[in-house]
N, C-alpha and C positions, 0 to 999 in steps of 0.2 A: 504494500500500500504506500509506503513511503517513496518509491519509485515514483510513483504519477506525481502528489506533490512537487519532485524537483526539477518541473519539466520546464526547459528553457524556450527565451521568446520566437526562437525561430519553430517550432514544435506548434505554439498559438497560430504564426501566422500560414503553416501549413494547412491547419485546419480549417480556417478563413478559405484559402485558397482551393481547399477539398471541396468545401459548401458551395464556394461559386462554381466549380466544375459541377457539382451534384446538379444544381440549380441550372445549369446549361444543357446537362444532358437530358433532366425532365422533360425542359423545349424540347430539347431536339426531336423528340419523341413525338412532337406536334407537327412534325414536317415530312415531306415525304423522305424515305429514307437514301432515294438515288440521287436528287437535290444535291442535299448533304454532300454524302459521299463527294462526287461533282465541286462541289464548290471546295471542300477540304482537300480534295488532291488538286487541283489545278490554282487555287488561290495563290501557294506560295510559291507556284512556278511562274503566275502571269505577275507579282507584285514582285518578283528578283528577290524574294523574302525580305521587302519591307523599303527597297531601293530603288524606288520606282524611277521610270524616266515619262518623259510625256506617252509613249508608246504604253509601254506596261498601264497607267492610267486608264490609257482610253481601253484598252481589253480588261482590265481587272472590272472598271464601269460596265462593260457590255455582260461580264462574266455573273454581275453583283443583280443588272435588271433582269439575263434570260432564268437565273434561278430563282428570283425573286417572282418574275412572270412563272416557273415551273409551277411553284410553290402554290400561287392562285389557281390554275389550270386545271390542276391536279384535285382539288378540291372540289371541281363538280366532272369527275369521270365515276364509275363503279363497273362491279363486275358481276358477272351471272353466270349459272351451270346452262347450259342450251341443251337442247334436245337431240343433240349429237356427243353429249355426254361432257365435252371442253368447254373450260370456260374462256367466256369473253367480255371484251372490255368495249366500253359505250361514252358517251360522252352524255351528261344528265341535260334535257330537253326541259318545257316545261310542257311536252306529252309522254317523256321519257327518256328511255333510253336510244341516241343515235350513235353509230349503225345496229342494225337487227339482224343481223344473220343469225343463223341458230337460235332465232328464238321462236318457232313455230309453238313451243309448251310453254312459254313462258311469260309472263301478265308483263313487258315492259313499262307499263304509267306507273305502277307504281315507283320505280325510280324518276321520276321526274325531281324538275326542282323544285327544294325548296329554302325558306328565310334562311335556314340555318346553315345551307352551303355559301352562300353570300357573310355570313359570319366565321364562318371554318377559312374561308379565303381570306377573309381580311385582317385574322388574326394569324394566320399560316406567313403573310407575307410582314408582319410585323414583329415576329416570333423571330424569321429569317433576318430582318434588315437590323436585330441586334445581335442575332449569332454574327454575322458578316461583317456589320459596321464595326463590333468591338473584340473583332478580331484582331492579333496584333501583326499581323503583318497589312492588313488592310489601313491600320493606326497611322504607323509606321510611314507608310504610301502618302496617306492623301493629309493626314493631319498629323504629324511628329512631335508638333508641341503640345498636343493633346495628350499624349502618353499617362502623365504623373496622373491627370482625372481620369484615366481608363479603366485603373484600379480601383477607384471607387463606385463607378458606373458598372463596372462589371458583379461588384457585388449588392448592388443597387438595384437594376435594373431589372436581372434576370428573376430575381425572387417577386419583384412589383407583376411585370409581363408573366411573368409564372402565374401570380394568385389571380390577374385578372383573365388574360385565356383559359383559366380553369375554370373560373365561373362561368366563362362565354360557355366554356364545352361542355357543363354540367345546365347550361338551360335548353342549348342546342346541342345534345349528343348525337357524334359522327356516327352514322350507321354504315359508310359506306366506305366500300373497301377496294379502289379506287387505282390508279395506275401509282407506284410508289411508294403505297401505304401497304404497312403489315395486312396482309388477310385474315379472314376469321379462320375459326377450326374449322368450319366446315370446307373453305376454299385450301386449306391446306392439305384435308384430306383428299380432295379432288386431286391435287397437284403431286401429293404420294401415289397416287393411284393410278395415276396416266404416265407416271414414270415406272411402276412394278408392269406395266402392260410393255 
């Protein structure tokens, strides 16, 4: 017991720094997950890791709005089993599902749109534009003197964005499981199942 007691400050500020990673990965968990992926491997190759020139700029920008556009996009797509047994992906209508192949068995209106994809989108690309913006090589790039407030924003931010898309997502729950986003067990099992054939 005496062991914890004499823990030094750098030990404190690790934990600080656990919580705001904990706190970032909750997000992340709000977005699609090939986004992400996407914007974490190519980020630190188009920002020179954080040594931007005007070039790198202008593709880190292009990099930051097509997965910030992903992140919205992606939020009214979902997926279905079809009556050829595969599933497939549609884009949410407000008659449903577009395109329809394979769905001669399958009620596509009920995936139409609705409020709460327009709330899943606009909190998916605000989720995003602070995993991105307070990224540190994105910092680094476009704002360098910002740096010393990144540390605070960073543990600021993600927990405020956190509690407030969580209540978005707890009055609008995502039913839809969508190009990018984990699928349910039941589309998993589909997806075990078409690969044992």
């Amino acid at each position: 017991m005496a062991k914890f007691k004499n823990a030094n400050p750098s030990s404190s500020s690790t934990s600080i720094s656990d919580k705001t990673f904990t706190s970032l990965g909750n997000l992340i968990k709000l977005l699609p997950t090939g986004t992400v992926f996407i914007f974490q491997f190519l980020n630190p190759v188009l920002t020179n890791y954080g040594h931007c020139s005007p070039v790198n700029k202008v593709l880190t920008s292009s990099l930051i709005g097509l997965c910030g556009f992903s992140c919205a996009f992606s939020c009214f797509t979902d997926s279905y089993k079809g009556g050829d047994g595969l599933v497939h992906y549609g884009i949410a209508t407000v008659n449903g599902l577009w395109p329809s192949s394979g769905s001669d068995s399958v009620d596509l209106s009920k995936y139409k749109l609705r409020i709460g994809d327009f709330v899943h989108a606009f909190f998916s690309v605000i989720v995003f534009a602070v995993l991105s913006l307070l990224d540190s090589n994105t910092v680094q790039c476009f704002y360098p003197s910002f740096e010393a407030t990144e540390k605070v924003l960073l543990m600021v931010l993600p927990p405020v964005i956190g509690a407030v898309s969580g209540l978005a997502f707890m009055v609008f729950p995502n039913t839809r499981h969508g190009i990018g986003y984990p699928s349910s067990t039941d589309s998993s099992d589909e997806y075990s199942s078409d690969d044992d054939s």
